[in-house]
N, C-alpha and C positions, 0 to 999 in steps of 0.2 A: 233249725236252731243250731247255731253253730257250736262248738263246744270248744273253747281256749281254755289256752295254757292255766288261768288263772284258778277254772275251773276243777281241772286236774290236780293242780297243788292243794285245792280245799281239799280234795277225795284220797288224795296221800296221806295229808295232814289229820285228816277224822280218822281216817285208819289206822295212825298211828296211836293217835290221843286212845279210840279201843281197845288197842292191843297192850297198850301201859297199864290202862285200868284193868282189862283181865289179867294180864302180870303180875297187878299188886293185891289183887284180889283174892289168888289163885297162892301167894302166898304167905298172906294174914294167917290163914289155919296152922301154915307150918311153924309160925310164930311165935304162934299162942299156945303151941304144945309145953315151951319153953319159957314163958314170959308172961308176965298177967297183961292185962289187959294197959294200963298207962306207959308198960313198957314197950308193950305193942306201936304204941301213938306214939312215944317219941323216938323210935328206931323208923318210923312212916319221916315223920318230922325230919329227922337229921340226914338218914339214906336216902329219901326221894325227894328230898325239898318242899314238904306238903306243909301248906297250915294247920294247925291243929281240928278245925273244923274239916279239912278235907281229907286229915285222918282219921277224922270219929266216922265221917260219913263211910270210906272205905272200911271199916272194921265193922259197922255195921251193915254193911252190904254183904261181906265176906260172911259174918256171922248167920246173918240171914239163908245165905245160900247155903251154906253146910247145913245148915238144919232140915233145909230140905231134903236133903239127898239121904 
């Protein structure tokens, strides 16, 4: 199987899209020290260009993960 260029750009491209999302992930907690939570979602919103649904989803992700730890 041959392996093109095209292919390597997906495998940059997914690597980066993970590294944004553990970036924004990683700091929602620091966020939320300072901020409730709607203020949380709209500094997601306006700082990283997310939709509101794709900032509820990060915040609950983040949420989730700190709780475990």
């Amino acid at each position: 199987m041959e392996l093109t260029g095209s292919f390597w750009q997906g495998v940059k491209d997914e690597g980066r899209k993970e590294g944004t999302d553990e970036a924004i992930i990683k700091l929602i907690p620091a966020l939320a020290l300072s901020n409730d939570h709607q203020a949380v979602i709209k500094i997601l919103m306006k700082k990283m260009d997310l939709s509101q649904a794709q900032a509820e989803s990060y915040y609950q992700r983040a949420m989730k993960q700190g709780s475990k730890k």
